[in-house]
C-alpha positions, 0 to 999 in steps of 0.5 A, spaced: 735 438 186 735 436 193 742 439 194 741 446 191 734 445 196 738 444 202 744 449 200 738 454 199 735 453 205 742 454 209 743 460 205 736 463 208 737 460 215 745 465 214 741 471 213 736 470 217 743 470 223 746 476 219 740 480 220 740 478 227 746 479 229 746 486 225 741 488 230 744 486 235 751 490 233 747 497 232 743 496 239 750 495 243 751 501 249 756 501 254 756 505 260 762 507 264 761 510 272 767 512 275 770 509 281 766 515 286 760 514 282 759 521 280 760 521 273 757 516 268 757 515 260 755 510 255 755 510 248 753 507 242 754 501 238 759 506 234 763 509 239 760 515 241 758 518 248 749 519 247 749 520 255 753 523 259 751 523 267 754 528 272 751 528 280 752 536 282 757 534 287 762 532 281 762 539 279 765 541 286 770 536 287 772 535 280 776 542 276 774 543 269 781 539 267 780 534 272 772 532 269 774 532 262 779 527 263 775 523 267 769 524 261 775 522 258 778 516 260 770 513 261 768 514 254 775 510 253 773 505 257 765 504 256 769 504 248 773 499 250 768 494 253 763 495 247 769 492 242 770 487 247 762 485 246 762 487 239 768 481 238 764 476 243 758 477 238 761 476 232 765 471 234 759 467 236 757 469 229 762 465 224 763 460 229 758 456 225 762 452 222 759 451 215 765 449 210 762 449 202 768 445 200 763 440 201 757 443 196 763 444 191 765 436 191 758 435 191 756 439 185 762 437 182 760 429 183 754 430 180 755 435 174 760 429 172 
């Protein structure tokens, strides 16, 4: 009985790091500035832009082609970091090492 005890404490303990690790990945943001410093965007853990800031001076500077493209490629770029991180979370996550090949010898030698 105290395996089945142990395995039931690892399989709450497992939760308990998956709901962790789960309110981690939905609180990710990224932000991107571009190199001037006028214009920046974060987004959210699902990739979408939830601010975009623009300093006045960037509407004078930028066309309106120019400043999509822009918006744009830092949208790309702040995405591209929260994949970076998102891997980096995950990755601690399952870097647990727990192997249930043993639960399985065990309870196969105990059920013999």
């Amino acid at each position: 009985m105290q395996g089945y005890e142990a395995m039931v404490d690892e399989l709450d303990r497992q939760r308990a790091e998956l709901a962790q690790t789960r309110a981690a990945l939905s609180a990710l943001t990224s932000r991107a500035i571009s190199r001037d410093r006028l214009v920046a965007v974060t987004v959210n853990a699902r990739g979408l832009a939830v601010d975009i800031s623009i300093d006045p001076t960037a509407l004078r500077r930028y066309r309106a082609d120019q400043l999509s493209e822009l918006l744009t490629t830092l949208i790309a770029e702040a995405d591209h970091a929260l994949s970076t991180r998102r891997s980096e979370l995950l990755a601690a996550a399952t870097g647990s090492g727990v192997d249930y090949a043993d639960a399985r010898l065990d309870t196969a030698r105990t059920t013999r």
